[in-house]
N, C-alpha and C positions, 0 to 999 in steps of 0.2 A: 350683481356685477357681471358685465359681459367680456368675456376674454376672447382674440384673433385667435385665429387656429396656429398661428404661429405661436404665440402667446402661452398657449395651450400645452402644447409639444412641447414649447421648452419648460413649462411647469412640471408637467409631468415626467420629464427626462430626469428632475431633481430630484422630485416626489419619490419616484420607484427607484433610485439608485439604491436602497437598502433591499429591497426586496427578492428573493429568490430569483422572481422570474425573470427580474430587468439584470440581475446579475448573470442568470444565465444566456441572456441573451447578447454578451460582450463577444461571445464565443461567433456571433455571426459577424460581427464589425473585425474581425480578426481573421474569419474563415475564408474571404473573399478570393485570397490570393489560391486557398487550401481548395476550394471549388475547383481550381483548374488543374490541379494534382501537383502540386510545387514539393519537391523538397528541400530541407535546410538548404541549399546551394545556389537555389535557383532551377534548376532542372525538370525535369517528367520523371512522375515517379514510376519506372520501366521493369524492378526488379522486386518481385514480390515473394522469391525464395522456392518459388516450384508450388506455391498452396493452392489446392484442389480448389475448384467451382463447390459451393454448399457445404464448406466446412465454414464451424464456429470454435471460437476460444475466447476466454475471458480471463483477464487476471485483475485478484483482487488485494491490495492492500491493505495490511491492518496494520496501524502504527500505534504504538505502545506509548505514549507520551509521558513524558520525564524519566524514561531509565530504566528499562526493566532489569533487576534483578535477577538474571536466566543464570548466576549459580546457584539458585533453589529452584531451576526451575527442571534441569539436565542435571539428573546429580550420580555422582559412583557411587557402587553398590558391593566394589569385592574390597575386603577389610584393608587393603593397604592405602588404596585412593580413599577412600571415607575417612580412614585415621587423620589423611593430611585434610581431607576438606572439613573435619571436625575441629578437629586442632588452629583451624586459620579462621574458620567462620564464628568459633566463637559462641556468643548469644543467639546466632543465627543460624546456628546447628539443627535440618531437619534430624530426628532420631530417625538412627537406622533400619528402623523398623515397621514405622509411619511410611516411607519413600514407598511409591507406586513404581515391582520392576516392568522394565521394558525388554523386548528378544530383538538386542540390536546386532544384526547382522554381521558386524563390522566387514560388510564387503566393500567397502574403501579401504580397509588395509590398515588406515592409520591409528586406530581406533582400539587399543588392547582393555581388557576389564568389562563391567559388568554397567550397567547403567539402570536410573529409574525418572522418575516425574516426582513431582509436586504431587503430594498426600491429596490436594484440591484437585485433580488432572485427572481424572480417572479418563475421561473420554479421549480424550489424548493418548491416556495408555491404550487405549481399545484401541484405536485409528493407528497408529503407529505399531500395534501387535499383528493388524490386518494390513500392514501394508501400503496402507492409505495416507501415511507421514510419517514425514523425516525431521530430522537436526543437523542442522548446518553451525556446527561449533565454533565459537570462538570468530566471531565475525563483526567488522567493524570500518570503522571508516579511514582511509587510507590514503595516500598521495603518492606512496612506492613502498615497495617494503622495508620491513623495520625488524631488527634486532633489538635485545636487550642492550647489547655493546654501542650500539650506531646510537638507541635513545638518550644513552647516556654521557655518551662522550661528546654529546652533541651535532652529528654528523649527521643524523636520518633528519630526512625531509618527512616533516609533520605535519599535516592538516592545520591551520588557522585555528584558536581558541580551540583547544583540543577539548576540553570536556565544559565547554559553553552549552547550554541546552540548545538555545537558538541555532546556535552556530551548527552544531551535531546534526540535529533535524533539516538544516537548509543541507547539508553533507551527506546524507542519509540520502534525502529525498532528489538532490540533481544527480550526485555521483560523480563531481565533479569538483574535490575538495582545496583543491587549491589554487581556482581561479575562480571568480566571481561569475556565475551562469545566471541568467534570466530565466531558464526554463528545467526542470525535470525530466528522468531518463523515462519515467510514464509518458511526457510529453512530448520529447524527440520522436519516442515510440511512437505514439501515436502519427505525428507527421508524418512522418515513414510509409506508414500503412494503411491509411485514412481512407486513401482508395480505394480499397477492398470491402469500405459501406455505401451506401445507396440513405438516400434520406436527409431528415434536416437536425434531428439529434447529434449532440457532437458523441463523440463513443468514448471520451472520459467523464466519467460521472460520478459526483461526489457526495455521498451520502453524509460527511462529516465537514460540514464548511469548505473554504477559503484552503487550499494547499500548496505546496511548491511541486509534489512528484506529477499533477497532471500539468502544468504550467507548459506548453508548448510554442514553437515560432508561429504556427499558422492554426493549431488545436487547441482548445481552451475547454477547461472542462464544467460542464452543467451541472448545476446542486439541485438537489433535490432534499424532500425531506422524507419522515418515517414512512408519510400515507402516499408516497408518489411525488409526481410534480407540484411545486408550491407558485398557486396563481399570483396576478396581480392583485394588489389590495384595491377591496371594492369594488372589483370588476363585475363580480354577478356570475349567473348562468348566464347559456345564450343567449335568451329569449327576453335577457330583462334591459330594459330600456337604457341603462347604462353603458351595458357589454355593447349594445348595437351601436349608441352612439359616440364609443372613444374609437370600436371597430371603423364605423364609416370617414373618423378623423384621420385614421391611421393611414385609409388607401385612397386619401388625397393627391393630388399630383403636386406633391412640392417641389421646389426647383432649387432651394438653398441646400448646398451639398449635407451639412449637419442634419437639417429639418429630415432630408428622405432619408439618409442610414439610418438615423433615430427611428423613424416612424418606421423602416422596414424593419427593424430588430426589432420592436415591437410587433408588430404585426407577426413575425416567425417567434416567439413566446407566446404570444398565443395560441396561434396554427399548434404550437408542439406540446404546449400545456392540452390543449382536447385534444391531441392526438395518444399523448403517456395516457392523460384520465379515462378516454373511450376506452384504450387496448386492456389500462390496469380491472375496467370495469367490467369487461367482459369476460377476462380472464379466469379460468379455474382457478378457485380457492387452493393455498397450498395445503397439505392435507399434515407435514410435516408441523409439529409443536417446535415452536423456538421459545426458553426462557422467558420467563415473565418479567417485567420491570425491570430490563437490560437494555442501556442503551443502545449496548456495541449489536444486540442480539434483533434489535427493529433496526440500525441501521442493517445487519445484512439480509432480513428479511423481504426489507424492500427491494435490495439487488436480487436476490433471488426471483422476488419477482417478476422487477425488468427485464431478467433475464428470458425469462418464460416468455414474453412478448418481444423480443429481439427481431425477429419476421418484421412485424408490427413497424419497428423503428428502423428496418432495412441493416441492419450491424452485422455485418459475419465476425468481426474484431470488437471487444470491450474491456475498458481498463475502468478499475473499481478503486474509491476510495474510502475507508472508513477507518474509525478514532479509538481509542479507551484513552481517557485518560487517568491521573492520579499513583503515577511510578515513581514518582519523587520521594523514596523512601527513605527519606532520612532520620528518621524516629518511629517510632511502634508499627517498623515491619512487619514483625508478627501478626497483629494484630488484620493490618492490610494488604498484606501482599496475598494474602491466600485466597479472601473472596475475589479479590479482581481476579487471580489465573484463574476459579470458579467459575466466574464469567467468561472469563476467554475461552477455559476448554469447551464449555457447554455451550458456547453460542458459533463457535468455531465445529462442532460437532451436527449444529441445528442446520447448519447451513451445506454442510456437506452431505449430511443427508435429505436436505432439498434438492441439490442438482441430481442425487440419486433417482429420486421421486421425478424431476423432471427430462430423466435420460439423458442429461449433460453433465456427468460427473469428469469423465477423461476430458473435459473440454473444460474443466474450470481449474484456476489452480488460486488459493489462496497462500498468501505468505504475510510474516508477520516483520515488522523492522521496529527499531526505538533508537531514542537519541544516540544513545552508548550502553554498555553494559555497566554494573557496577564494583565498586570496591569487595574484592575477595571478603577482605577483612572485617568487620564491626568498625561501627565508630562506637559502639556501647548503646544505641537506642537501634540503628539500621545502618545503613552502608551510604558510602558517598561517590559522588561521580566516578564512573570508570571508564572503560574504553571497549576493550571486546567483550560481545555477548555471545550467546546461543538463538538461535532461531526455528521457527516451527516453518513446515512447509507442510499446506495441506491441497488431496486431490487426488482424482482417480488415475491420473497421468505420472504422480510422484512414485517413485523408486523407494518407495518406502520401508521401512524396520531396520533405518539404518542411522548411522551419526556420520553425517561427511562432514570435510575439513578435519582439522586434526583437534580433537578434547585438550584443552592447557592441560601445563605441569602442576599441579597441585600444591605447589613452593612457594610460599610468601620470601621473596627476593629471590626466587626463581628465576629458571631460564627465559619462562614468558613474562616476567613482573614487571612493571617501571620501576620498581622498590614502594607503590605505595600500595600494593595488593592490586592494582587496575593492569588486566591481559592487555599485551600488545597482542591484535588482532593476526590471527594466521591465515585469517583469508579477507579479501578485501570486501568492500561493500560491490563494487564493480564486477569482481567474479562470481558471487551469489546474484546477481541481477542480471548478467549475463547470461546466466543458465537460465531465469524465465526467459528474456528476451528472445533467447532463441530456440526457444518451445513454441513463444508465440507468433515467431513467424519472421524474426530479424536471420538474416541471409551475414557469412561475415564479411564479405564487401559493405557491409552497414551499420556493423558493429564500431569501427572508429568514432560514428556518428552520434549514436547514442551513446557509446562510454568512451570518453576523447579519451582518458589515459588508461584505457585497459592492456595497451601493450607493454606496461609498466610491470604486469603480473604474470605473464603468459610463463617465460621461460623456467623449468626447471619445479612449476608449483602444479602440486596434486588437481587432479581433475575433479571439479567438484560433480560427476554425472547422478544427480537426482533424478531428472528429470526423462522420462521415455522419449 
């Protein structure tokens, strides 16, 4: 059967929409306007915050999916804080003796007692004793701040489906919790700053699917998989008589407006597919060991090594996306929670000592988010939805051996409780994202932009200064 090149194009437009490469290539049908340096407004993008000629920064997200558990993961260590978190945790009681300490600084102030990690965390412990990471305590998603009295009496303004999974991670991931956003504070970031790369690679890149935190107005971010760029199916190497002939279809002169964007996003998936596959191939081998049979630990491996070829794809600016799932602990926590922060610490660890290995450690900063935190309390197998967690902050930039934000009260119907053991959050998800943002290069004339309701937080609330 013989198909019109029209014919063609639009089979193939159907064919590839599953495909890595044809998804990453939506990012150019959306970039067009970002080509000529627009920001969210309309504008020229004129304000780049003072950043030097041949500097790089990257920031990478690791999203914890369904909930992590970050009161086993941040735990006290001097006998009167452990009585309470013993006494509330329940069957969830690390022993005190097991807990890995930590020498947290408390140079935030807020912070009185003694602290430790997850018996599984030991790399964590190491990174965090040298410096290299922090805890940002009790942090969570927000819409203005909240009292125990204001939750109760019904008068704080709360976030939509408070401990909705879905709902939490779209809350999480735009920062944006009480009006319906299209896009991600990864994303607006990006907008923002897009100009500051050269090339045809967009500079958010997702190593773990489909997300909302790169979701941008004019930035769209490219997936990739373990081994790199993921070609089109069936395409071929160069040379094989395939590649040539969807190639020579593709730099056709269509005239039907769909037919040529189509066939130009195409044609730029390809170009960018042997452009990632030459650079990844020519590239020094990392020399750094990352965990075997981890997922979370090949997706940052492979950022790592995009990283390394950054030149290559013209990026001075890179926002990173990657997954764990399986937090949903609702039954035999014990049994699961320990290997997954296993995984975490250790591939969280593999990876920060790659940017060492490749002289980009002060230039990378990894951070970690999840739905919500969870229930202080037991339900008797594990814990159920909660609200504030703990978070890791990792990098050679981070202010590290210390705990910001302020550690809850350890009172089951405490001062931080809603009454069902779940922290109302002391710091917003907007003020932790905010201290990336503007490491990585957001100016505060810009900061409205990216976090609409951060002036919601400002007055009167602790600095969270992790970050150099």
């Amino acid at each position: 059967m013989s198909l019109s090149r029209r014919a063609f194009i639009r089979q193939a437009a159907c064919a590839g929409v599953g495909t890595a490469g044809i998804a990453s290539t939506i990012w150019y049908l959306r970039a067009m306007n970002a080509a000529a340096g627009l920001n969210l407004r309309g504008g020229p993008v004129t304000d780049t915050g003072g950043i030097t000629p041949g500097d790089y920064k990257a920031l990478v997200c690791v999203f914890l999916y369904g909930g992590n558990d970050s009161a086993n993961v941040l735990l006290p260590l001097d006998t009167p804080n452990y009585n309470a978190y013993q006494s509330a945790r329940g069957i969830l009681a690390l022993p005190q003796n097991s807990i890995r300490p930590i020498n947290a600084a408390n140079a935030s102030g807020v912070n009185a007692g003694q602290f430790g990690v997850h018996p599984s965390m030991p790399e964590i412990q190491a990174l965090f004793n040298s410096g290299k990471a922090a805890f940002i305590a009790n942090t969570g998603s927000l819409a203005a701040p909240v009292t125990r009295a204001t939750y109760l009496n019904g008068s704080a303004q709360l976030p939509p489906q408070l401990f909705s999974h879905e709902d939490q991670q779209i809350q999480w991931q735009t920062s944006w919790p009480d009006s319906p956003s299209r896009t991600g504070w990864g994303g607006r970031l990006a907008d923002l700053l897009n100009t500051l790369n050269s090339g045809s690679v967009s500079m958010s890149i997702s190593a773990a699917g489909t997300n909302t935190f790169e979701v941008g107005n004019q930035i769209s971010q490219y997936q990739v998989g373990s081994n790199g760029s993921v070609a089109l199916n069936n395409l071929g190497a160069t040379n094989d008589a395939r590649y040539v002939a969807y190639n020579n279809i593709v730099n056709l002169p269509y005239t039907n407006l769909f037919e040529k964007a189509f066939a130009a996003t195409t044609r730029r998936a390809i170009d960018n597919n042997a452009l990632i596959s030459t650079a990844l191939a020519a590239a020094p081998a990392l020399a750094t060991v990352f965990p075997a049979n981890s997922n979370l630990a090949n997706q940052l491996k492979i950022i790592a090594r995009l990283i390394s070829i950054r030149s290559n794809l013209g990026h001075r600016r890179q926002i990173y996306f990657v997954s764990q799932g399986g937090y949903d602990t609702h039954a035999e926590e014990l049994d699961n929670h320990g290997p997954l922060l296993a995984d975490l610490s250790a591939s969280l660890n593999a990876f920060y000592n790659a940017t060492v290995e490749l002289n980009v450690a002060n230039m990378v900063t990894a951070f970690t988010a999840s739905d919500f935190g969870r229930t202080f309390t037991s339900n008797g197998q594990g814990s159920d939805h909660g609200w504030g967690g703990h978070h890791i902050v990792v990098g050679g930039d981070v202010r590290g051996g210390d705990v910001y934000g302020r550690y809850p009260i350890l009172s089951v119907n405490g001062p931080d409780d809603t009454g069902y053991g779940r922290w109302i959050p002391s710091t917003a998800v907007d003020e932790y994202s905010m201290k990336l943002a503007t490491w990585f290069g957001i100016t505060p004339g810009q900061m409205s932009t990216v976090f609409p309701n951060i002036g919601r937080f400002n007055a009167g609330r602790a600095d969270l200064n992790f970050m150099s």
